[in-house]
N, C-alpha and C positions, 0 to 999 in steps of 0.2 A: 504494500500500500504506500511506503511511502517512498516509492522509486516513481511508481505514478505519478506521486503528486509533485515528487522533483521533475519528471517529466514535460507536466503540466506549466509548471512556474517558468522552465524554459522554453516551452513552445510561447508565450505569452511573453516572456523578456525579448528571446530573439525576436520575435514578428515587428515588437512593439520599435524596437532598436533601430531594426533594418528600415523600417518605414518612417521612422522621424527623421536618421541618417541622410537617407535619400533627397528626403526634400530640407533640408538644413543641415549639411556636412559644413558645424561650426569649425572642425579642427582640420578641414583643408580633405588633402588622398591619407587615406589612412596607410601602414604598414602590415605585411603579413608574410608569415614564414609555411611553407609546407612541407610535406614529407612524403617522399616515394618508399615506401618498404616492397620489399618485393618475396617474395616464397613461392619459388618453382612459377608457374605461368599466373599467379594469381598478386594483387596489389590488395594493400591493407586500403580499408574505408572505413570512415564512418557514416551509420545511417542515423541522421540526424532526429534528435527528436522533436523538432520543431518544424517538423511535416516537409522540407524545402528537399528531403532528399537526400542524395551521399555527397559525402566529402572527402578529401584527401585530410589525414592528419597534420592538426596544425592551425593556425588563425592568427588573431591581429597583437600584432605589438603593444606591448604599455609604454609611456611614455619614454622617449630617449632609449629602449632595450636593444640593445643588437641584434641582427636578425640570426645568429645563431643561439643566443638567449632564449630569444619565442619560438625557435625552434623547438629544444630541447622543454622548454617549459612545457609548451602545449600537448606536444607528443605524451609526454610524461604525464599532464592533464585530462588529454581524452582517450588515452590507450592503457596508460599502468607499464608502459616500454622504457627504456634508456637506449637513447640515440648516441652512435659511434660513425665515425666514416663518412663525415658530411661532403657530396660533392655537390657542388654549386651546378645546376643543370639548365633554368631558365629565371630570366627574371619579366615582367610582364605587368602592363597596367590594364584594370579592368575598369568598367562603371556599372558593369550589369545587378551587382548585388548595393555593391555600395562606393566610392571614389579611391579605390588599394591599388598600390603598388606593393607584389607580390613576387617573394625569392622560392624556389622551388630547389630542394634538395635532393636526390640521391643518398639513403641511408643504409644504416645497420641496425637493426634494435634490439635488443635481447629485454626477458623476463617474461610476466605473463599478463597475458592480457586481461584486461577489467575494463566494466561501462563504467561511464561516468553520467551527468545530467544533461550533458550536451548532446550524446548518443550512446549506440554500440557499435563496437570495432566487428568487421567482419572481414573474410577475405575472399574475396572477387575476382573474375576474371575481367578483361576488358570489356568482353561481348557484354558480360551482365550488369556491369555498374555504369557503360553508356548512355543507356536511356534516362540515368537515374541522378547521374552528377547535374552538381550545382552549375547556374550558367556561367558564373564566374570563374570555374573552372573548365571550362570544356577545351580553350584552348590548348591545356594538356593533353587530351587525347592523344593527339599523334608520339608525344612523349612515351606515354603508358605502353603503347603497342609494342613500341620497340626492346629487345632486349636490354639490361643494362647497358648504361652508358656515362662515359667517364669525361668530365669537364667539360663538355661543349659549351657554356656557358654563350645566353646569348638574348636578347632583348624584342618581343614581339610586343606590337599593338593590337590587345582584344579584340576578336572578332567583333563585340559586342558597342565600341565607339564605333564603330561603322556602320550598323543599322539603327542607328539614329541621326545620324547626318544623310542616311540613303532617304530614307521615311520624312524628310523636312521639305 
């Protein structure tokens, strides 16, 4: 009962957030760090419990934190993991969720897995967590597909600022 009602409290924070953000982003692009784990053909997600879908482990920076700080935080926050072997894979700005510039990691994690209020950790293949990822993240897609990969580090503009300059 009372995983529900943590449940609850975050489908009602996240909505309320995302949607006040949106139309008053006081604090400018936000920051966020993410995490690719990977296990045989399958990527870690989280399926969110504030109905928006899956996510790549990981989210928005606190004030001034490095982004391998929110890395290792978040990971640790919504998985119950300890992150090792961070390679720098993409970096990317979105508007589709909310105004982030977002770093994309290559990991390692060990320990075990646990929910938290934000979701549950699951592991997915590409085919099955496509339909289901966040739009802010989709640009990863073609990331995911691909087998590991080491440093290509490199700067895309969301698909998602483009259909709205297209649609004006």
């Amino acid at each position: 009962m009372l995983d529900d009602i943590k449940r609850r409290i975050f489908w009602i924070f996240a909505r309320t957030c995302f949607t006040l953000y949106r139309r008053f982003p006081v604090f400018g692009r936000l920051r966020a760090s993410l995490a690719i784990i990977r296990r045989e053909d399958r990527i870690l997600v989280i399926v969110r419990n504030d109905g928006r879908g899956l996510s790549l482990p990981g989210g928005i920076a606190n004030w001034r934190e490095p982004e391998l700080e929110t890395l290792h935080r978040e990971v640790r926050e919504e998985t119950g993991l300890k992150v090792s072997g961070e390679e720098l894979q993409l970096r990317y700005y979105s508007t589709a969720d909310v105004p982030c510039n977002t770093s994309v990691f290559e990991v390692q994690a060990t320990g075990e897995l646990k929910n938290s209020w934000e979701g549950s950790p699951r592991w997915m293949t590409v085919a099955e967590l496509e339909p289901r990822l966040l739009p802010s993240q989709r640009p990863l897609l073609g990331l995911l597909g691909k087998t590991p990969v080491v440093n290509h580090a490199q700067t895309i503009q969301a698909e998602h600022n483009n259909r709205g300059a297209q649609s004006q």
